[in-house]
C-alpha positions in Angstrom: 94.3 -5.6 65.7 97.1 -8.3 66.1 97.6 -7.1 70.0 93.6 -8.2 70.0 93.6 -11.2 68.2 97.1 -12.1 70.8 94.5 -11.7 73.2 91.5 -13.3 71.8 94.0 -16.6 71.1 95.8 -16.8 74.4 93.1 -16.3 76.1 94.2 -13.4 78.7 92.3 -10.4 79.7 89.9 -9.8 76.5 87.7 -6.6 76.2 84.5 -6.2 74.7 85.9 -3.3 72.9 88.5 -5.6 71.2 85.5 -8.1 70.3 84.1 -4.9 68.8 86.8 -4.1 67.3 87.9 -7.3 65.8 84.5 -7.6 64.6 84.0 -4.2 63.0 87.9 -4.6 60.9 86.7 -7.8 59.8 83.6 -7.0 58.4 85.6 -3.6 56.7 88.2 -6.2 55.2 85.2 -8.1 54.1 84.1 -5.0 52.3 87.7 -4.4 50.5 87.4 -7.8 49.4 84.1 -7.3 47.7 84.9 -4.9 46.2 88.3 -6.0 45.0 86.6 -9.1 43.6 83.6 -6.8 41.8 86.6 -4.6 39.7 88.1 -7.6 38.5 84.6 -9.3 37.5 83.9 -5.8 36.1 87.1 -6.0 33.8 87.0 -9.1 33.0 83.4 -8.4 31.3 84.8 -5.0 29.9 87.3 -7.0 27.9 85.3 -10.2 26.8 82.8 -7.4 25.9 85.3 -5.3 24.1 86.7 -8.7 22.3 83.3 -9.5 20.9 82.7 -5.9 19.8 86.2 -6.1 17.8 85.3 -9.7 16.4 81.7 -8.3 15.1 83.9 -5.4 13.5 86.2 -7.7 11.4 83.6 -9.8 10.5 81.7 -6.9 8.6 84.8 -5.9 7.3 85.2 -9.1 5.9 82.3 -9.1 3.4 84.0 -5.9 1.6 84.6 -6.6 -1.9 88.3 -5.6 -2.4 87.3 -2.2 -3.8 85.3 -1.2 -1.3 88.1 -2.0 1.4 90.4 0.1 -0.3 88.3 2.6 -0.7 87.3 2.4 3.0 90.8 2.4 3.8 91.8 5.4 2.5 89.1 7.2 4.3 90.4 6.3 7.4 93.8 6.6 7.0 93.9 9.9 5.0 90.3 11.4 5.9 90.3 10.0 9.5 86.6 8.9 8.9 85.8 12.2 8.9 82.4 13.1 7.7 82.3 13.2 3.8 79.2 13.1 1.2 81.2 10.8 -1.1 78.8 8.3 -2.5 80.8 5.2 -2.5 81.4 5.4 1.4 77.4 6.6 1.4 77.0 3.1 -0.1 79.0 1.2 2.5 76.9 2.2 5.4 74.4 -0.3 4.7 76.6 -3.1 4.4 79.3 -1.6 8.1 76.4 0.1 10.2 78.3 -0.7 13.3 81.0 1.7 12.0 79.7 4.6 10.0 76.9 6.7 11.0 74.6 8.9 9.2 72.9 12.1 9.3 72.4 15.0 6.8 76.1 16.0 5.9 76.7 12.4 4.7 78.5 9.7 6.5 81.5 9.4 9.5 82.8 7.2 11.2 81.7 6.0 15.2 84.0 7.8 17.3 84.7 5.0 19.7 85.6 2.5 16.7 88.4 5.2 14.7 91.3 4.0 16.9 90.2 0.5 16.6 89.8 1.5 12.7 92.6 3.5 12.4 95.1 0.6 13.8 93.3 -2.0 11.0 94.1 0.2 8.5 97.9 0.9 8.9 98.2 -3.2 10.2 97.1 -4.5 6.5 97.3 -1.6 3.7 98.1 -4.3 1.7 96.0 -7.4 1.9 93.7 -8.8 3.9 92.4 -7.6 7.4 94.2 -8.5 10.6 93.1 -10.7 13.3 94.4 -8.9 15.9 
């Protein structure tokens, strides 16, 4: 390519073939870069998406009364949200249906939000939730 473009700029013996050539690396290069650019646009979404996704979490946790985050708290930290027909945590679906699911053995916690969960309840066992 650079014995080419050496070529192409001091105007000695050119090819077409090295015209072809040039032109087909570019538009390959052009094609990296594309790509390149779509991953990072692709993870930049992923994280502001993931970032608003953690904010709606703490906000729901944030209306629990202070019984109700305890109580929630040692579900995940010694249960592991784990489903569980206990009728307090029944009770808080309605009020964290981001978090817990239902169906007929009781209530559990989303699989995708028990390490974001799991994390919030070691980081404030004894006060109020972390803005992390």
């Amino acid at each position: 390519m650079l014995d080419a473009l050496r070529r192409l700029v001091l105007g000695s013996d050119v090819r077409r073939i090295d015209v072809s050539m040039l032109i087909i690396e570019a538009l390959v290069l052009l094609l990296i870069l594309a790509e390149f650019i779509w991953r990072v646009s692709d993870a930049c979404q992923e994280r502001r998406v993931k970032k608003q996704d953690r904010q709606r979490l703490l906000s729901q946790l944030a209306t629990l009364s202070p019984t109700e985050n305890a109580e929630f708290k040692r579900w995940v930290l010694e249960n592991g949200g784990n489903p569980t027909s206990d009728e307090k945590l029944i009770a808080l679906h309605r009020k964290l249906p981001y978090m817990i699911s239902r169906d007929f053995t009781g209530v559990c916690i989303v699989e995708e939000h028990k390490p974001f969960l799991q994390k919030w309840a070691k980081g404030n066992e004894g006060g109020k939730p972390s803005q992390r």
